[in-house]
C-alpha positions as a LaTeX table, in Angstrom:
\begin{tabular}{lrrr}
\hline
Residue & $x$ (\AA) & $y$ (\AA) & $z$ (\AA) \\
\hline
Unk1 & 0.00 & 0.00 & 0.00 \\
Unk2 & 1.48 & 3.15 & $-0.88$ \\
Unk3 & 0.57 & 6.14 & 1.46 \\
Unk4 & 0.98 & 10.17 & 0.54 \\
Unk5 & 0.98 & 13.59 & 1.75 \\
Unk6 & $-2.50$ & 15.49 & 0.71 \\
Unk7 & $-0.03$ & 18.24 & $-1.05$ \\
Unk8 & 2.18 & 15.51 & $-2.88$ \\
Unk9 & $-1.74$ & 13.83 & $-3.71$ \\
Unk10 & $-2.39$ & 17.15 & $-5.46$ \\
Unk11 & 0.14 & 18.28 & $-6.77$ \\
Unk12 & 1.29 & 13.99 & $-8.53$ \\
Unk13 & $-2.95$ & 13.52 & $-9.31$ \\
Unk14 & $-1.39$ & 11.98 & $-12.57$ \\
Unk15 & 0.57 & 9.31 & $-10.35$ \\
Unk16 & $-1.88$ & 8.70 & $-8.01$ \\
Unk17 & $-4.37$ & 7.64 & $-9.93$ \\
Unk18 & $-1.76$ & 5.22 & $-11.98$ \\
Unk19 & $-0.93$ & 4.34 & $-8.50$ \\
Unk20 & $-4.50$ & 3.58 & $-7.53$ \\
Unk21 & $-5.09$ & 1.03 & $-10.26$ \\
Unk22 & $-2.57$ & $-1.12$ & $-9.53$ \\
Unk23 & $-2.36$ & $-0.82$ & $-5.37$ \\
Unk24 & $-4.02$ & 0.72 & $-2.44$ \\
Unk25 & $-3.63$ & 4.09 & $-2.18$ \\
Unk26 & $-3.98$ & 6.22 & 1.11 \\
Unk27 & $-3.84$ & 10.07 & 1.31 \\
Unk28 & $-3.00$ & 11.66 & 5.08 \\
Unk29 & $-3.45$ & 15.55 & 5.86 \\
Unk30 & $-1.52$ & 16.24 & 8.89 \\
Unk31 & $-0.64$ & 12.70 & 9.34 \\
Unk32 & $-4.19$ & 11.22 & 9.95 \\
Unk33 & $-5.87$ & 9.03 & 6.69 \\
Unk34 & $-8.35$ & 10.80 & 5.26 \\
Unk35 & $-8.82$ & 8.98 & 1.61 \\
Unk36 & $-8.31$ & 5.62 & 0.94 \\
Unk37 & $-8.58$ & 4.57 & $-2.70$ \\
Unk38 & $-8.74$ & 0.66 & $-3.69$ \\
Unk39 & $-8.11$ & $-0.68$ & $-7.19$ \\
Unk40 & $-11.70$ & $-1.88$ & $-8.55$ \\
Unk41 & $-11.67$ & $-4.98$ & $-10.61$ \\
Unk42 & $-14.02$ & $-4.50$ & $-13.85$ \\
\hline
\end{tabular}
């Protein structure tokens, strides 16, 4: 599971979501989760 800043999240959108489709993804804002994104299988 890869885990990022909320600024890095915003300003790398293009790599998280490339990120997202292949692993977990979480996003912390002053070091508490706030987002967690899971690869969906279509």
């Amino acid at each position: 599971m890869k885990v990022m800043a909320a600024k890095e999240a915003k300003n790398r959108f293009g790599m998280l979501m490339d990120s997202a489709q292949r692993e977990p993804v979480a996003i912390e804002k002053h070091g508490r989760r706030v987002i967690f994104y899971k690869p969906s299988k279509i």
